[in-house]
N, C-alpha and C positions, 0 to 999 in steps of 0.2 A: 524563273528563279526568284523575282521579286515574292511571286505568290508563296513560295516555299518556304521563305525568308520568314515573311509576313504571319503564316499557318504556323509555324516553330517559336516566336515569339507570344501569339495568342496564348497558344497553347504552356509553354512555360508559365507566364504572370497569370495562367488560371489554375495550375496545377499548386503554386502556391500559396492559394489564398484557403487554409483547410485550417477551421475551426471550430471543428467540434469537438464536444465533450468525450473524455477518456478517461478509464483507469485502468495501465499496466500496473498486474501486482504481481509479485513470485514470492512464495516460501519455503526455507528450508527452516530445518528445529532438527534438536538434537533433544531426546528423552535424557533427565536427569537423575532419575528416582523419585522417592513418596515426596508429597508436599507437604511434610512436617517442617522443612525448612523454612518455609515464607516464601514470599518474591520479593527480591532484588529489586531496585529501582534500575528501569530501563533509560538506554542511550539513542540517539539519534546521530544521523551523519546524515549531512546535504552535500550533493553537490550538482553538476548540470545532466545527469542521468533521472535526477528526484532524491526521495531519500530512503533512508535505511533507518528502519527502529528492529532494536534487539530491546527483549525483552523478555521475562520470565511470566508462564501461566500456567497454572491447575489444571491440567485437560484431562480427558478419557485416555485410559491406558490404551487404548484399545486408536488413537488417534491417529492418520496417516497421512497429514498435509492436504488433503484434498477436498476436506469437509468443512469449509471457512468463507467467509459473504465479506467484501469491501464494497461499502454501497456510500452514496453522496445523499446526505442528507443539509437542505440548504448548504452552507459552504462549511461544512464538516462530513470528512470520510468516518462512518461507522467500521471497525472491524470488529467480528464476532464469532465466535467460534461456538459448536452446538455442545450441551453440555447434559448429561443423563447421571443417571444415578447409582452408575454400575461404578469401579474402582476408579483411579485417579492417580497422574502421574505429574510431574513438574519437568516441563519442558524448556528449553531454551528455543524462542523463537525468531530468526531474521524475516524481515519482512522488508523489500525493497517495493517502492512504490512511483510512481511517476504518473499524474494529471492534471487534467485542464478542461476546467480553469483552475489558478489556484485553488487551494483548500488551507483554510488560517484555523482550525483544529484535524484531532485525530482523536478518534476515543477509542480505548485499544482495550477489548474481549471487556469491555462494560464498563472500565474506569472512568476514573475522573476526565474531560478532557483536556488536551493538551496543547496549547494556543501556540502555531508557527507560525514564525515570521519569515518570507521568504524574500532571496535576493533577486533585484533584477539581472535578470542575464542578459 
């Protein structure tokens, strides 16, 4: 019994020692029409999930959520979406995100980037 004791507690304080690098990303987007309008300045939400940016982009009509790169560059996530030269529509995009290690920017489909500050949990 002792041994079994013993083999369960190993096993627990090595099961939690897990750190390595990740990023969960998901997106939905809703198509809005032509991009004569502009884009709207996007929002963020934090919270202990990661975060959420909404935000509006120019993309390929032809666009179906699935053809998009979130990659870590030093400690900035790049997000980019591919871009050709056929028609073009203004999407509204959520983008939920969650990694580690932190990341103190986001550059979102080629802008400017955008310096976060995160809380400790």
């Amino acid at each position: 019994m002792k041994y079994i004791t013993l083999f369960l507690l190993v096993a627990v304080v090595c099961s939690c020692n897990n750190n390595e690098a990740f990023i969960n990303h998901k997106l939905t987007f809703v198509k809005m029409g032509d991009c004569s309008a502009g884009e709207k300045a996007g929002s963020m939400l934090s919270n202990i999930a990661g975060e959420r940016y909404v935000f509006e982009s120019c993309l390929d009509a032809n666009f179906d959520g699935t053809k998009y790169a979130v990659d870590r560059v030093g400690d900035s996530l790049v997000v980019s979406f591919p871009k050709t030269d056929g028609p073009k529509n203004a999407f509204t995009i959520t983008l939920d995100i969650d990694a580690f290690p932190v990341y103190n920017f986001i550059v979102l489909d080629g802008k400017e980037a955008i310096p976060i500050r995160h809380v400790e949990k």
